[in-house]
N, C-alpha and C positions, 0 to 999 in steps of 0.2 A: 588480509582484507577480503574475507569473502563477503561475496556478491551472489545473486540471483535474479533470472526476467523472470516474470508471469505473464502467460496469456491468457484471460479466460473468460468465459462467457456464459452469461446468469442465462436461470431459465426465460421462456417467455410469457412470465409474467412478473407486469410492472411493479418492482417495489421487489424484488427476489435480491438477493443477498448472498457474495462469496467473499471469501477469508482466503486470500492464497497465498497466505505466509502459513496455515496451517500445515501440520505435516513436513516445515520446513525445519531441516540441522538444528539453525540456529535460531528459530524458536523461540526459546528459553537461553537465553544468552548465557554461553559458561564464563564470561568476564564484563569487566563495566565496558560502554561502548558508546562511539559515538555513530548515530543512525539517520539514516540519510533514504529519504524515500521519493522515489519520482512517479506518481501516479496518474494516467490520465484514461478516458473514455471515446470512443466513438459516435455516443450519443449525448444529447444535454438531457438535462437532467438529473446525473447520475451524480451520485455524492460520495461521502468517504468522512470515515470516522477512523483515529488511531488512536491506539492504548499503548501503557509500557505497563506491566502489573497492572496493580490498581489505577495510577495516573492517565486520567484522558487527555492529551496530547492534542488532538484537532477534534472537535468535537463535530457534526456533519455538518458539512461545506463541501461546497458544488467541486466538482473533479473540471481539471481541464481538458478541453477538446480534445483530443488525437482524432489520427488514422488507425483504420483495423492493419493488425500488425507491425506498427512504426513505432519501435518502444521511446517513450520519453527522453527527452534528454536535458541537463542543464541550461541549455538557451530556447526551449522552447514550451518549458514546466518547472512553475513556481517550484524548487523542492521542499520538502518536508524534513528537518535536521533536528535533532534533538539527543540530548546525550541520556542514555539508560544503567542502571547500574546490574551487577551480575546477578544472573537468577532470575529478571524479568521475563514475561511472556510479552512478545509481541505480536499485537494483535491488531489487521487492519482488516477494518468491513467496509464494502463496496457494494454499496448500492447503486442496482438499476433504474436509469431513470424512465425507458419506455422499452421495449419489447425487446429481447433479446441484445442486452449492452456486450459488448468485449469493454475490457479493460486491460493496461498495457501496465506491468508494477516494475520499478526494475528499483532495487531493496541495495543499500551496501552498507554494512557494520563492520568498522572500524575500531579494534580492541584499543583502551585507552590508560593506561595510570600502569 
């Protein structure tokens, strides 16, 4: 079951965009899985889009609130679950919604079948 947090923080300018599953292992999933995302912001505004391959998954919708550096958890962020098949690219974009956003990701893929 691996897992992974993201901390990270867009430039300061509003509408800036970071991918912080890029560069990540599993990526490209080397089996089908099931995907489980907890994503929140420090600031409103800020949104989020998710892919698997081709498939859009969340299309942009508002992120929930966090604190800077209190990674999300099940009882206090809607999760994101979805099952992917092997070979996808997973791909999430987080948009800023005003000057300088952290966003808090914490990502867990679950091999399946």
């Amino acid at each position: 079951m691996p897992q992974a947090n993201f901390l990270s923080s867009t430039a300061a300018v509003v509408g800036a965009q970071v991918t912080p599953l890029a560069g990540w292992a599993y990526e490209f999933l080397p089996w089908p899985a099931e995907v489980k995302l907890l994503v929140s912001a420090d600031k409103a505004l800020a949104t989020v889009q998710v892919y698997s391959g081709s498939e859009s998954i969340v299309d942009t919708s508002p992120v929930t609130l966090g604190t800077i550096n209190v990674f999300p958890n099940d009882l206090n962020t809607h999760p994101i679950s979805f099952h992917a098949p092997a070979g996808d690219r997973l791909r999430l974009i987080c948009t800023g919604g005003t000057v300088t956003t952290q966003f808090q990701v914490v990502v867990v893929v679950n091999p399946v079948g």
